[in-house]
PDB file with one MODEL, atoms N, CA, C and O in Angstrom:
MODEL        1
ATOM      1  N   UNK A   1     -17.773 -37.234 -22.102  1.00  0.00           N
ATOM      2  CA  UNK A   1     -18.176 -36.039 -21.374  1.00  0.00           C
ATOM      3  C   UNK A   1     -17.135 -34.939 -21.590  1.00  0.00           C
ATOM      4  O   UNK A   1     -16.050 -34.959 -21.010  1.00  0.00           O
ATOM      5  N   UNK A   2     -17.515 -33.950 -22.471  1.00  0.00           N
ATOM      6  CA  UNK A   2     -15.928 -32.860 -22.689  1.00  0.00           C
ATOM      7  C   UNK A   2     -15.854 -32.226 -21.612  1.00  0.00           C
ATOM      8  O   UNK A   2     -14.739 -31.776 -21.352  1.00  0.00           O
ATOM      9  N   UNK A   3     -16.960 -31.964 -20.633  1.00  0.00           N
ATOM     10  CA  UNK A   3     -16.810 -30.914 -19.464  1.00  0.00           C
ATOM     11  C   UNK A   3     -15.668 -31.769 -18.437  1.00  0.00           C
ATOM     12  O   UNK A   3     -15.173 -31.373 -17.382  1.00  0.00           O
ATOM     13  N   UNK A   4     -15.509 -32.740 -18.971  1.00  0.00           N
ATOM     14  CA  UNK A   4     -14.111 -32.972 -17.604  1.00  0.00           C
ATOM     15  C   UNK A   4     -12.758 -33.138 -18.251  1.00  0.00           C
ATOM     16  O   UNK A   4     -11.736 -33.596 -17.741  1.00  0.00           O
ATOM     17  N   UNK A   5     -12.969 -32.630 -19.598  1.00  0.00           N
ATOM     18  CA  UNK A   5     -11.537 -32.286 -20.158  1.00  0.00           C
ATOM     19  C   UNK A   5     -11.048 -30.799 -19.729  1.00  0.00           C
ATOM     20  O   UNK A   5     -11.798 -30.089 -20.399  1.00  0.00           O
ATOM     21  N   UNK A   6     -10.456 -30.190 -19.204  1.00  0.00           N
ATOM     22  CA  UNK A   6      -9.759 -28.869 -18.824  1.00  0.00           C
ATOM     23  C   UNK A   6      -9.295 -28.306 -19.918  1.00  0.00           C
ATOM     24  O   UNK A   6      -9.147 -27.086 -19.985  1.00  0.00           O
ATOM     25  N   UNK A   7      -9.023 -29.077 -20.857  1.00  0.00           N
ATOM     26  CA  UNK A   7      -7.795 -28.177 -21.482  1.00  0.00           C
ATOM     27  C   UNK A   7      -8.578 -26.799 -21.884  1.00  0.00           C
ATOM     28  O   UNK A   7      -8.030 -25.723 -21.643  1.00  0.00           O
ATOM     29  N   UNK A   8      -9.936 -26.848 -22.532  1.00  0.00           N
ATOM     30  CA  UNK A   8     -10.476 -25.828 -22.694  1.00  0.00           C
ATOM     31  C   UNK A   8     -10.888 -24.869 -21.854  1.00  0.00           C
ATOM     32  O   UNK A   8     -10.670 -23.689 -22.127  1.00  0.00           O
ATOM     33  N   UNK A   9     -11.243 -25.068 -21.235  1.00  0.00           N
ATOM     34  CA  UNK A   9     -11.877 -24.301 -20.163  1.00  0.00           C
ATOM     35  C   UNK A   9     -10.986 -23.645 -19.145  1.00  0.00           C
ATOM     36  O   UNK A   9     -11.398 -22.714 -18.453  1.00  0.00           O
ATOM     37  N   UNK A  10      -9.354 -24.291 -19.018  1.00  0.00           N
ATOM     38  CA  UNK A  10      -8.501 -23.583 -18.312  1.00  0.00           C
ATOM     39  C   UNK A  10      -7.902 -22.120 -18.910  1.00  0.00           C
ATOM     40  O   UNK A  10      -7.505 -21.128 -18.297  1.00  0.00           O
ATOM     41  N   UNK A  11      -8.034 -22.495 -20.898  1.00  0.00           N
ATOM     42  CA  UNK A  11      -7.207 -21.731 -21.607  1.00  0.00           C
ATOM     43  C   UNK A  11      -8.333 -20.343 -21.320  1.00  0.00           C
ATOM     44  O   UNK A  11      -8.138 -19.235 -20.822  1.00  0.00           O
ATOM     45  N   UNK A  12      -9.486 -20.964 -21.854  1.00  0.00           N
ATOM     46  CA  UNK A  12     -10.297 -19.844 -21.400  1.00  0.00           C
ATOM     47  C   UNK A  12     -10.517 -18.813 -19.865  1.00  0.00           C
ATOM     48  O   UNK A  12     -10.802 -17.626 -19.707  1.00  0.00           O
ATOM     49  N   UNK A  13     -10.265 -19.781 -19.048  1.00  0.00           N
ATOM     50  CA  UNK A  13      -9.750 -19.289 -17.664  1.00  0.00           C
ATOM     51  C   UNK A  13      -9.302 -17.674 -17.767  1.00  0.00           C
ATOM     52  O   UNK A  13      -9.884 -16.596 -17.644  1.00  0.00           O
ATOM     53  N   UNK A  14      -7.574 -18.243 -18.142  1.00  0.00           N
ATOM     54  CA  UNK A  14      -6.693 -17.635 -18.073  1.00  0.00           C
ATOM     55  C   UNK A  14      -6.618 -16.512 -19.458  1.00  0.00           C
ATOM     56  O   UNK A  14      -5.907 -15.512 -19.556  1.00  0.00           O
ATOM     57  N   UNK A  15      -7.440 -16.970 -20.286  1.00  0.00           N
ATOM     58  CA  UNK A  15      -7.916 -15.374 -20.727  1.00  0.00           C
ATOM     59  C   UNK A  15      -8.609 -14.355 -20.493  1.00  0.00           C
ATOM     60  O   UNK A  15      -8.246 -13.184 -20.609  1.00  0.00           O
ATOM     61  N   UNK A  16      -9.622 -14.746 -20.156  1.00  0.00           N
ATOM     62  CA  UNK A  16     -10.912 -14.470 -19.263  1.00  0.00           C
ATOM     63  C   UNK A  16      -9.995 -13.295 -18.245  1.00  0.00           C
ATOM     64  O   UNK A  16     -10.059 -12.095 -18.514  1.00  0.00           O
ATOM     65  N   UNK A  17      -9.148 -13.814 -17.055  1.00  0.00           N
ATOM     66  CA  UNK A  17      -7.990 -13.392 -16.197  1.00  0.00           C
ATOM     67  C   UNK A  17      -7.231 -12.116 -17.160  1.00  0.00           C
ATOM     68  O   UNK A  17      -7.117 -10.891 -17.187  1.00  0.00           O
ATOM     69  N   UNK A  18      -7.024 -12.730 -17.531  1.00  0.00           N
ATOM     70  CA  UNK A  18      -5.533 -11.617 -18.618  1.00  0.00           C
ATOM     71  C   UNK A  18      -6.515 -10.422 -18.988  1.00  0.00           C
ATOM     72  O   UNK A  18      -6.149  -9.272 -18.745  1.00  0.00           O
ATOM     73  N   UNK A  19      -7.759 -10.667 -19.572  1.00  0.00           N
ATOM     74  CA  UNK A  19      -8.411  -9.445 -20.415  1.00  0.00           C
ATOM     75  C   UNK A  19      -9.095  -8.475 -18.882  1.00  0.00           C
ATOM     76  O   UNK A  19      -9.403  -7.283 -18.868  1.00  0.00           O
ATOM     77  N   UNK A  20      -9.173  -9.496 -17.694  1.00  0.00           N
ATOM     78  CA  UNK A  20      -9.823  -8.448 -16.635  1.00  0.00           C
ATOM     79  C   UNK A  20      -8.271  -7.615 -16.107  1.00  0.00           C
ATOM     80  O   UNK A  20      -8.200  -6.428 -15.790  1.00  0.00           O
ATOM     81  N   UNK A  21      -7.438  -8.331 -16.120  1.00  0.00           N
ATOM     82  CA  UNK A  21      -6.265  -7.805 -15.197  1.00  0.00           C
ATOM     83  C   UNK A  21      -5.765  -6.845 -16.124  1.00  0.00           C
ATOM     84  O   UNK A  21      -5.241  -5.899 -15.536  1.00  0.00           O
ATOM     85  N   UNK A  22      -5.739  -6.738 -17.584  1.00  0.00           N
ATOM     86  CA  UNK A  22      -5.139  -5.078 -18.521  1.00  0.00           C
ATOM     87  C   UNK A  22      -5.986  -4.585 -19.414  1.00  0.00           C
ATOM     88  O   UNK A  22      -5.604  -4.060 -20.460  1.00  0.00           O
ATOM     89  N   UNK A  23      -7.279  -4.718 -19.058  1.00  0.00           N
ATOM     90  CA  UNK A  23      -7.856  -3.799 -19.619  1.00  0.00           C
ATOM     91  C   UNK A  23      -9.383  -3.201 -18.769  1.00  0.00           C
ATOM     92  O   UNK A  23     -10.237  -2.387 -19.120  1.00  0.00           O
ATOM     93  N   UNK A  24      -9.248  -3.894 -17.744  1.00  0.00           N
ATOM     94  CA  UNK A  24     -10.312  -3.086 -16.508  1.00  0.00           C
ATOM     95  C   UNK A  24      -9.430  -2.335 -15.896  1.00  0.00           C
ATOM     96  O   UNK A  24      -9.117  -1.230 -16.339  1.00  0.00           O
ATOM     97  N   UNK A  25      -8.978  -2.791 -14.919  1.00  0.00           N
ATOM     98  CA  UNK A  25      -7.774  -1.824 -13.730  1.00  0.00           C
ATOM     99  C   UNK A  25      -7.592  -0.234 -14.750  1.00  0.00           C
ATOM    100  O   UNK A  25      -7.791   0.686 -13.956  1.00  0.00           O
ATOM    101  N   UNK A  26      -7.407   0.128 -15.638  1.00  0.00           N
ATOM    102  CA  UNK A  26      -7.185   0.932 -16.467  1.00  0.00           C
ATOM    103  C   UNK A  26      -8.548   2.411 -16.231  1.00  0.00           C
ATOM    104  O   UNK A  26      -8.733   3.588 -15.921  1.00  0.00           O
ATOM    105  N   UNK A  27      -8.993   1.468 -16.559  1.00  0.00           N
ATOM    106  CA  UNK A  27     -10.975   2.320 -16.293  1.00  0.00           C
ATOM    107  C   UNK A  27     -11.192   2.555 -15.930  1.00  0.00           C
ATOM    108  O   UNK A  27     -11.864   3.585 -15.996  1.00  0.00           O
ATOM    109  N   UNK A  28     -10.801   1.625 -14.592  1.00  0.00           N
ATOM    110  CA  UNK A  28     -11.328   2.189 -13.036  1.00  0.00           C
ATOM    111  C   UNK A  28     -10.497   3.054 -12.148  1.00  0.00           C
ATOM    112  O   UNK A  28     -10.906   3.489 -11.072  1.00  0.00           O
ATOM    113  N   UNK A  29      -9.505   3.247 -12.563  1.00  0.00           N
ATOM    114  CA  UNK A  29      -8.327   4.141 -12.849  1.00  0.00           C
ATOM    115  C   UNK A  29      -8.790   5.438 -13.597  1.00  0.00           C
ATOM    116  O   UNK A  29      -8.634   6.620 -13.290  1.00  0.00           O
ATOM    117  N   UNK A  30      -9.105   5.142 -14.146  1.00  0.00           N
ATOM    118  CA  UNK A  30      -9.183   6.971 -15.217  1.00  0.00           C
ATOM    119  C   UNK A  30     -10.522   7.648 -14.404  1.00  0.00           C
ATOM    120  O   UNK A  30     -10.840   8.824 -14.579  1.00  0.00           O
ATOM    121  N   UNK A  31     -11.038   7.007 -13.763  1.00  0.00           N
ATOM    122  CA  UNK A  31     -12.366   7.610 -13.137  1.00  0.00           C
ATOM    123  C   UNK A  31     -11.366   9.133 -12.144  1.00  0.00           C
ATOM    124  O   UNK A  31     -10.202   9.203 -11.750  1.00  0.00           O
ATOM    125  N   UNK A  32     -12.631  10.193 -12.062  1.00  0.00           N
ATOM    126  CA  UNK A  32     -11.693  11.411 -11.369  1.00  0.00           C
ATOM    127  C   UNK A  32     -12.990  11.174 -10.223  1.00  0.00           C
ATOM    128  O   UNK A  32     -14.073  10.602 -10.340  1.00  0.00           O
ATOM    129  N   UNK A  33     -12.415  11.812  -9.205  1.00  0.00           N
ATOM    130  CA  UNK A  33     -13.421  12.130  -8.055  1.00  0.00           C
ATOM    131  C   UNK A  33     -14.283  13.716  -7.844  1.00  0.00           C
ATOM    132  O   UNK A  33     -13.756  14.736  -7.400  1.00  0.00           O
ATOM    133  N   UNK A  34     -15.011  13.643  -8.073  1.00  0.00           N
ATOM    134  CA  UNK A  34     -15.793  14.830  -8.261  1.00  0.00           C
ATOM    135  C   UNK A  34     -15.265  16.111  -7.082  1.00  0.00           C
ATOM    136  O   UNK A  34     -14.846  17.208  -7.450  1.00  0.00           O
ATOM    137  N   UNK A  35     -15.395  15.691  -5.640  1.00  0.00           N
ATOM    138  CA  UNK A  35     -14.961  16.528  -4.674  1.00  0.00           C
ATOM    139  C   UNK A  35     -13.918  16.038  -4.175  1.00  0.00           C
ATOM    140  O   UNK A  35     -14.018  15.012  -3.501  1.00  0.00           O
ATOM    141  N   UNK A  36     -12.499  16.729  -4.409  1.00  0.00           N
ATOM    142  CA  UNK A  36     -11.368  16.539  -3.627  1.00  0.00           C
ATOM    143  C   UNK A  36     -11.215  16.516  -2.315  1.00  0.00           C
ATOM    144  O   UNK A  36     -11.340  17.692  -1.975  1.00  0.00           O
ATOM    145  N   UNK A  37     -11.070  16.042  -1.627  1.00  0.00           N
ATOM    146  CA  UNK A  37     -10.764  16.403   0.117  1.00  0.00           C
ATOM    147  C   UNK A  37      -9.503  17.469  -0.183  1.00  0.00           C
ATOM    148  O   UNK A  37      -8.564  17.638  -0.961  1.00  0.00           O
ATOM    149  N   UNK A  38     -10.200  18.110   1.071  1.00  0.00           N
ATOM    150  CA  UNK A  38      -9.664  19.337   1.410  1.00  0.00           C
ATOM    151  C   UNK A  38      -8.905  18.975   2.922  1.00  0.00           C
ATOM    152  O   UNK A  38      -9.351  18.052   3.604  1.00  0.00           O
ATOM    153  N   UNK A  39      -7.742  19.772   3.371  1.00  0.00           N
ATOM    154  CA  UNK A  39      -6.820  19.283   4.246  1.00  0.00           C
ATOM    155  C   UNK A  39      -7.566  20.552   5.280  1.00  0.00           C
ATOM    156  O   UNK A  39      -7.820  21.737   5.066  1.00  0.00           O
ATOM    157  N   UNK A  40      -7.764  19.641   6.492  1.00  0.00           N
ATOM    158  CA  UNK A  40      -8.068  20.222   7.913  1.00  0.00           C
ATOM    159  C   UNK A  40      -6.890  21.001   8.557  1.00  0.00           C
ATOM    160  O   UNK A  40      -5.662  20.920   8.506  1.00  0.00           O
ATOM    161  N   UNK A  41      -7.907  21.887   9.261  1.00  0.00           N
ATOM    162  CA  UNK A  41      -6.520  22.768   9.949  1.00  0.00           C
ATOM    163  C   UNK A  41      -5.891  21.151  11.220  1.00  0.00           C
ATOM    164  O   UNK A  41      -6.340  20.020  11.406  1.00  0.00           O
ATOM    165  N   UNK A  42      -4.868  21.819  11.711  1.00  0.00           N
ATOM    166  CA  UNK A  42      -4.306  20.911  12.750  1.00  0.00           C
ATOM    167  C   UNK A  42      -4.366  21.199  13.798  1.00  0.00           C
ATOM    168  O   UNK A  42      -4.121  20.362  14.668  1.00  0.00           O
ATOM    169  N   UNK A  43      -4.841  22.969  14.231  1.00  0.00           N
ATOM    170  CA  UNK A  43      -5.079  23.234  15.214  1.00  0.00           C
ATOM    171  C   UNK A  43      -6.568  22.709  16.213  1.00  0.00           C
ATOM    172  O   UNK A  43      -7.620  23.038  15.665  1.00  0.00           O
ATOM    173  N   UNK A  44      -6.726  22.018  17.455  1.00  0.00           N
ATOM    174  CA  UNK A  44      -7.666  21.977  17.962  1.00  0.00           C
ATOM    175  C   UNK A  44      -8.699  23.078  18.266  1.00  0.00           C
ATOM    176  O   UNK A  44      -8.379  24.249  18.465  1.00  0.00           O
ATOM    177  N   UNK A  45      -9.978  22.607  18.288  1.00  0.00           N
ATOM    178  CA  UNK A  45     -10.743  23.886  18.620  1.00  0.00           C
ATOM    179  C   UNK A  45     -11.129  23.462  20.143  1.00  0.00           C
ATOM    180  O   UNK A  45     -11.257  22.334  20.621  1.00  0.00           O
ATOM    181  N   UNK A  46     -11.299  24.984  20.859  1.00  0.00           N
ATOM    182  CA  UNK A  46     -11.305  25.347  21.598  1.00  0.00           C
ATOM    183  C   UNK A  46     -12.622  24.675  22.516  1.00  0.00           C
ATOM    184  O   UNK A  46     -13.708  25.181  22.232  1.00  0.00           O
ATOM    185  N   UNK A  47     -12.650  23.603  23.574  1.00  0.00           N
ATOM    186  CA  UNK A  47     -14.026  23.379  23.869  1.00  0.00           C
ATOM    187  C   UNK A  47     -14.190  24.295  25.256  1.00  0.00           C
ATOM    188  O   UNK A  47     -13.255  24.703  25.945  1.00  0.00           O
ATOM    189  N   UNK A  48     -15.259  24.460  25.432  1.00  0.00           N
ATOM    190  CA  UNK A  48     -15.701  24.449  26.966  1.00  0.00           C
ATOM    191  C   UNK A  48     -16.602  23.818  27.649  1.00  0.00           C
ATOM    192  O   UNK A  48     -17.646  23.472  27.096  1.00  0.00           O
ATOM    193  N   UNK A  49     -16.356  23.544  29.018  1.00  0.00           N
ATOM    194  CA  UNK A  49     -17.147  22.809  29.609  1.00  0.00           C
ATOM    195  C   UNK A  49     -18.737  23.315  30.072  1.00  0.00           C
ATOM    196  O   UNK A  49     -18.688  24.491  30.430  1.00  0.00           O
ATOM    197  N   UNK A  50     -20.130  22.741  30.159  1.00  0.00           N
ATOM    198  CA  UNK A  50     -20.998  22.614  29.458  1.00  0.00           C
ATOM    199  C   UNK A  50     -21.627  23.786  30.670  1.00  0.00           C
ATOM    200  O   UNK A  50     -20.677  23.558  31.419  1.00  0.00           O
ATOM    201  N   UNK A  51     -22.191  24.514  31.215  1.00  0.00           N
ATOM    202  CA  UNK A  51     -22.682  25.466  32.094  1.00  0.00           C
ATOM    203  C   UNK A  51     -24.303  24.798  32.264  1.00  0.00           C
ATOM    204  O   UNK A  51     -25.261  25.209  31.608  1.00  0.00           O
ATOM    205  N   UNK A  52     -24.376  23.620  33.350  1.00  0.00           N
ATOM    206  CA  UNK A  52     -26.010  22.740  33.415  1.00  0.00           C
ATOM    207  C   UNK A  52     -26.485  23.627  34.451  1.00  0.00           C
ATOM    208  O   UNK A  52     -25.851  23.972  35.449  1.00  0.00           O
ATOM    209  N   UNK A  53     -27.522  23.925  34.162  1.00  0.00           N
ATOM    210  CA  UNK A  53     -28.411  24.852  34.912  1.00  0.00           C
ATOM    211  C   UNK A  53     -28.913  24.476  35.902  1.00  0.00           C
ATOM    212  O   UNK A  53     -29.525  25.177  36.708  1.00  0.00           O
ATOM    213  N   UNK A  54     -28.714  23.308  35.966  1.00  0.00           N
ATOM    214  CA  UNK A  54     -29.977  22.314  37.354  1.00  0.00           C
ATOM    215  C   UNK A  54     -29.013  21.969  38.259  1.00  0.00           C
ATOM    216  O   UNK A  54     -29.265  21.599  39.406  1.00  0.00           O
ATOM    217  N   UNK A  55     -27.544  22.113  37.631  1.00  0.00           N
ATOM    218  CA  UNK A  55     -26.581  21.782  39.027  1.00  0.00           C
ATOM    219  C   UNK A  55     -26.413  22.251  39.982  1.00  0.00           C
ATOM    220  O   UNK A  55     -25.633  21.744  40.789  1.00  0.00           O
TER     221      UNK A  55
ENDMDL
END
């Protein structure tokens, strides 16, 4: 039965591993974000309390 020999299937493993870990992360990396966030003022705005007509 070769499927319960490892040796292959580990080497492949750990390539499999190696080719996702330096040459994806890279890609998904170079992607840009279309709309930047923009920085909020810090000042609060002003609320007021609600004027109920039936009170």
């Amino acid at each position: 039965m070769p499927q319960l020999n490892p040796a292959p299937w580990f080497a492949i493993l750990i390539f499999s591993w190696l080719v996702f870990t330096t040459v994806i992360p890279p890609k998904i990396l170079a992607h840009t974000f279309p709309n930047e966030p923009t920085a909020q003022s810090t000042e609060k705005p002003k609320t007021e309390p609600w004027n109920w007509p039936w009170h």
